[in-house]
Steps between C-alpha positions, in 0.01 A plus 500: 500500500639823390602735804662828570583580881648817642656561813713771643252747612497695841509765675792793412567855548489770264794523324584117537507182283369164463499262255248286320477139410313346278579100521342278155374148471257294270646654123736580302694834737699579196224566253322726675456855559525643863343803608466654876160685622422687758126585653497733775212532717174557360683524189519359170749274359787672328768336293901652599708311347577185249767264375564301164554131511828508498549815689652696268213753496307707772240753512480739816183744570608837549414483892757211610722629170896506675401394831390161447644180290347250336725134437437170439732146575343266184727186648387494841111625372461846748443847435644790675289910592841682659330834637730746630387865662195382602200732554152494695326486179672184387295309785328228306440134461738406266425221242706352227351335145601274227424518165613297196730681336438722136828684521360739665604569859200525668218208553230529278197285484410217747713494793655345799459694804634454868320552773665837589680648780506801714739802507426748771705794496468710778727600815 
């Protein structure tokens, strides 16, 4: 059964860092595109960044543009959100997704999602 499942979320100060993991299972990592979301509360689901299948393109929205990093590791099947500077309005559940790939770096169509997790940035 395909699955996507992140984990590195917390609590951090303004300013800080953390970084996301998104661990793969059930299909092929490799041929798929990654992308992180984020949904703050009583939000809507918004789209930050994206990866190629083989990593060798990304896509950042202009809001975590320099601050945060997007990577991927095809051989051990994991994807990687490095956020630096941290800000209050960062605090969201944080959710990766896997798309087959169309050369294109972000997931289109049906996708994989993870069950999220939460990024609270506050002091």
């Amino acid at each position: 059964q395909p699955q996507l499942v992140e984990s590195g979320g917390g609590r951090v100060q303004p300013g800080g860092s953390l970084r996301l993991s998104c661990a793969a299972s059930g299909f092929i990592f490799e041929n798929y595109a990654i992308g992180w979301f984020r949904q703050a509360p009583g939000g809507a689901r918004e789209k930050i960044s994206c990866i190629s299948t083989s990593g060798g393109a990304t896509l950042y929205e202009d809001s975590v543009k320099g601050r945060f990093t997007i990577s991927r590791d095809n051989a051990v099947k994991m994807a990687y959100l490095q956020m630096n500077n941290l800000n209050p309005v960062d605090t969201a559940v944080y959710y990766c997704a896997a798309a087959v790939g169309t050369g294109y770096e972000c997931p289109v169509g049906e996708k994989i999602w993870g069950q999220g997790t939460l990024v609270n940035v506050s002091s």
